[in-house]
N, C-alpha and C positions, 0 to 999 in steps of 0.2 A: 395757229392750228395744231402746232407739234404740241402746245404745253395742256390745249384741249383734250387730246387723243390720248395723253400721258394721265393726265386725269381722270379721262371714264375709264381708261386699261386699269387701273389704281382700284376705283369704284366698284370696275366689276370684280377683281380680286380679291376687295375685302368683301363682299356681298358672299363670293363663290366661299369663301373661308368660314366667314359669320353661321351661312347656311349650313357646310360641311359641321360643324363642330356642335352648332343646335340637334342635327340628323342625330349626331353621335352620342350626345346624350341623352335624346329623345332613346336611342335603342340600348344606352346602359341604364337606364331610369326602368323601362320595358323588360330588358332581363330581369333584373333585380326583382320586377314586382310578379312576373310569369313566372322563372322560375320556380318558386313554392307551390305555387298552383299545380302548377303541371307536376312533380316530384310527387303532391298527394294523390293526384289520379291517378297516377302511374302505381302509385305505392298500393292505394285500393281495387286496382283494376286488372293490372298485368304483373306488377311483382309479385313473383313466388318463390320463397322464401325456400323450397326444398333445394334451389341450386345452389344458397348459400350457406344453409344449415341444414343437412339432408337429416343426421343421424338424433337431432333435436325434435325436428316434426314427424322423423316415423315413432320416434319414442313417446310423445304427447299424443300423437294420433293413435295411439295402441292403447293406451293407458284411456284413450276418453270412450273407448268404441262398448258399447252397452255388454254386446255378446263376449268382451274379453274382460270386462270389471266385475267376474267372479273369483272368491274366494276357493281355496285350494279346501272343503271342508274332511278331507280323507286324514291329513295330518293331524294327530294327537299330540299334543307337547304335555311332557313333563312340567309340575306345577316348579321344580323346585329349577328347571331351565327361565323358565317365565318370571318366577320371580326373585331369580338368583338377585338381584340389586335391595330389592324390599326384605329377602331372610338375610341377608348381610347384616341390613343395620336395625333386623328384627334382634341382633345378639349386642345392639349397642348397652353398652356398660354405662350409662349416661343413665344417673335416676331422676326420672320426671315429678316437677311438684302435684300431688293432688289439691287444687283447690276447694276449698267449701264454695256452695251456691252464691254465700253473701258475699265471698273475694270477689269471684266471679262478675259478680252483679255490681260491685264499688267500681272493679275495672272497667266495666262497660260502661258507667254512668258518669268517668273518671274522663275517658276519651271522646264523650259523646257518640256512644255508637249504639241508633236504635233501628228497628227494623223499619222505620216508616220513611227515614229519611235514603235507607238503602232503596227501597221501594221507589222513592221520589225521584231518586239521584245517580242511580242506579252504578252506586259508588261502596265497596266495600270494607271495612277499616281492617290490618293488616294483623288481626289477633288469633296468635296462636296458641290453644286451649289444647297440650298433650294429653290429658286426662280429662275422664268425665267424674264431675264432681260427686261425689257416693247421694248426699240431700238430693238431688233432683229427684228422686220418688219421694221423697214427703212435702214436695210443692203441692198440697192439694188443688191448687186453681189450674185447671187444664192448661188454660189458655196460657199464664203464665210460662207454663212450664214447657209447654210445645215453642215459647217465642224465648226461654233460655236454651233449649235442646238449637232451635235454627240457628239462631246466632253464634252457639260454638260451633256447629257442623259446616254452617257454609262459607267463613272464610278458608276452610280447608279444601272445600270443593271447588270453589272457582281458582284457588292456589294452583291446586292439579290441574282443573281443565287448561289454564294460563301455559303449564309445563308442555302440556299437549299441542296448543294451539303457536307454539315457539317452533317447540319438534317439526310442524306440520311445514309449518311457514319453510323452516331450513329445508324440508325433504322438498317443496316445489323447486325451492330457487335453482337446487342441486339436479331437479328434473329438466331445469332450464338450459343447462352448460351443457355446452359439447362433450367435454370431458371434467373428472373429477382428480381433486388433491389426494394425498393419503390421505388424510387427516379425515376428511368426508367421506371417504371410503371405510374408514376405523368407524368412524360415525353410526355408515349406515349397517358395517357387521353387528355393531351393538344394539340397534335398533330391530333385524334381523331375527336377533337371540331374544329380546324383550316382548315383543307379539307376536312369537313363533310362526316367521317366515322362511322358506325356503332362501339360501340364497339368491339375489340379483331378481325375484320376487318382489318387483317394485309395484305391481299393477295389486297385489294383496295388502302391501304395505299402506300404501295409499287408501285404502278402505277402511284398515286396522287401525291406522294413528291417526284419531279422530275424538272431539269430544262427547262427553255425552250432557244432554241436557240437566241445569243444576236443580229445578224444579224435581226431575224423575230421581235424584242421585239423594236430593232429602227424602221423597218418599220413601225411598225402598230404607233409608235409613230408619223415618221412623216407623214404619211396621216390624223390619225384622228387632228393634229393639226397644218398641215400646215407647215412642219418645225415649230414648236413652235410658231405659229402665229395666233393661235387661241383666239376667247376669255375665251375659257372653260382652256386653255392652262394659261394664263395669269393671268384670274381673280380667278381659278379654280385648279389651277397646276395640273391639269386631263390633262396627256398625252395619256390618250389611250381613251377619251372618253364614262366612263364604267358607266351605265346607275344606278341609285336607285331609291326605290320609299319610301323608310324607310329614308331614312340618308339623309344629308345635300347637296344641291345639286343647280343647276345653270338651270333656264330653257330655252330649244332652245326658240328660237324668232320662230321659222315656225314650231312648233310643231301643227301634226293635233289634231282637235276636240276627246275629249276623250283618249287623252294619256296623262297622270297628272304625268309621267314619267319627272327626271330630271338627271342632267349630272352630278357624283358624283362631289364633292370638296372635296380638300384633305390640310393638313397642309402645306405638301413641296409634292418635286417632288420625296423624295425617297418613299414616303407613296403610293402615285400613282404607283409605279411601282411594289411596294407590293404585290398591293391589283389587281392590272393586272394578276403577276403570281398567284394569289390566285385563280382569275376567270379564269383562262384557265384552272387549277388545279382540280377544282371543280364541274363548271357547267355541267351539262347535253349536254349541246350545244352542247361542244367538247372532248364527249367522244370518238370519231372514230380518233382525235390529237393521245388524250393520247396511246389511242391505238395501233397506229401508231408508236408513242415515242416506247412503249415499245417492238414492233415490233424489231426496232432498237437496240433498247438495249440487246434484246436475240442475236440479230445475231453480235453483237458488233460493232456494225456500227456506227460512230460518228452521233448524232442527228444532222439533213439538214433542214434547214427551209423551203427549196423549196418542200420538200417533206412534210413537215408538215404544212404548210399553205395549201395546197391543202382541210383541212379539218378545214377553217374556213369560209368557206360562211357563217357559220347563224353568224358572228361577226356583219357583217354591212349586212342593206336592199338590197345592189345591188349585193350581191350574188357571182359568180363565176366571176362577174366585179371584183369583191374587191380584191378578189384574185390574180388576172392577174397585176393588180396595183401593190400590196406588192411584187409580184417576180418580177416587172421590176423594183420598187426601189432599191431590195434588189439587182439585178444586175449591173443597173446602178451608182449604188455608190458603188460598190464592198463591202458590208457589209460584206459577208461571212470571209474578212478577221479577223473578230474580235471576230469572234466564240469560238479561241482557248485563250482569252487573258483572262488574270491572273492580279488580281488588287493587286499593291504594299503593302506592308504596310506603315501604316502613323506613324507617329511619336508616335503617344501614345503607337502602337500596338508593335514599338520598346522597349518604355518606358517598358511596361510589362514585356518584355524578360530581362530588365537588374535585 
């Protein structure tokens, strides 16, 4: 009877133990799988984020609020503060080759870089054209000559808008952090000085470093110069026609009485394009652009130049003519296809990666 008794006390021990230890990883098996669940409800539901990051969410929550994503338009900058970096290397001692049309056209035909396959591919090849070649006015075929004028101008425009869309990217992250390094604080006094902001003027800056569409950045290029056939174009490598009365500059031949105004000059064609997004960026003129831009950009809406040239009448004298112009080139050559293109890397930029 004793070795019976000893046996089921045994039995039920190990049952009481077998049971206990199943229990026990039934409810680590049950953590494990709850836990994440509950952590995301929680995380979407009741965690708020201002007790852990207070000085982060009032600073994004200020920067987003409609009635405080105005530009300060009272401030006038100085052209040669704005583009103190671009008259820098406006004095570079570096002499740029002028190519002929046919160089031109061997290099392009050399790399395979046509406009149908950027179209297709929305891939741009990494050529940089500092001069415009003097022959592109005696391309008699328009069409030719409008699709040599695009293909030097817009590997330079999406080059810049790229510089921008870098800038852009480093100003959020930096919007993101509690606090900032010197180095980013250097960063953003330079930035500051570049699209004439007030200091610590983050909520202006944010609206001001921004791209513009590359469809609208050839139009304006080729009306103010003719498909590249201007002489402010030529002598001037001023594609957009952008006016100084400080800096170095070409004066019109039919300028009226009392306008001692001249048509900036630039090193090359990439400084010209520069100093174009610098001045949509900046000016006063086209804060109702920016505005618009960032319109766009709350609603997440790809930037449309047909919608954002609407607000550049004060660009040129003829007003809502000017206008109407830039959207039938802009249609008529189907620029909009080039909005989404992305420029290659070159060879050096490979270089670096090895």
């Amino acid at each position: 009877m004793k070795k019976i008794n000893k046996l089921g006390i045994i039995k039920k021990r190990s049952f009481y133990i077998i049971s206990r230890f199943c229990l026990s990883a039934m409810m680590v098996v049950s953590f494990f799988y709850v836990t994440p669940i509950i952590v995301n409800f929680a995380d979407k539901n009741f965690y708020n984020e201002e007790f852990t990051n207070n000085s982060k969410n009032i600073l994004l929550n200020t920067l987003n609020k409609d009635k405080l994503l105005q530009e300060d338009p009272i401030i006038e900058n100085d052209e040669r503060d704005l583009l103190y970096d671009i008259l820098e290397e406006n004095n570079s001692e570096i002499n740029l080759v002028r190519y002929t049309t046919s160089e031109i056209a061997s290099l392009f035909e050399e790399v395979n870089y046509n406009l149908k396959d950027v179209r297709d591919t929305k891939l741009v090849k990494p050529i940089d054209i500092g001069l415009l070649p003097n022959e592109i006015k005696k391309i008699s075929n328009t069409k030719k000559r409008k699709e040599m004028f695009i293909k030097i101008v817009l590997p330079l425009i999406v080059k810049e808008n790229n510089k921008i869309r870098i800038d852009r990217k480093r100003l959020f992250i930096i919007l993101n952090k509690n606090s900032n390094t010197d180095i980013e604080n250097k960063w953003l006094e330079k930035k500051y000085k570049q699209y004439g902001v007030k200091k610590n003027d983050l909520s202006t800056l944010k609206i001001r470093m921004d791209e513009i569409p590359v469809s609208l950045a050839i139009a304006q290029a080729a009306k103010e110069t003719g498909w590249g056939t201007s002489r402010f174009a030529l002598k001037g490598n001023a594609l957009f026609g952008q006016w100084t009365w400080s800096g170095d500059g070409l004066k019109p031949k039919n300028a009226e009485d009392g306008k001692d105004h001249k048509v900036m000059k630039f090193h090359s064609l990439q400084l010209s394009v520069r100093a174009y997004l610098r001045n949509l960026n900046t000016h006063s003129s086209y804060i109702n652009l920016r505005k618009a831009r960032t319109e766009l950009r709350n609603k997440n809406i790809p930037l449309d130049s047909l919608i954002l040239s609407k607000h550049l009448d004060k660009y040129a004298e003829t007003g809502n003519q000017y206008i109407e112009v830039l959207q039938k080139i802009i249609e008529q050559n189907n620029l909009k296809d080039f909005d989404e293109a992305r420029l290659l890397p070159s060879s050096k930029d490979l270089e670096s990666l090895i």
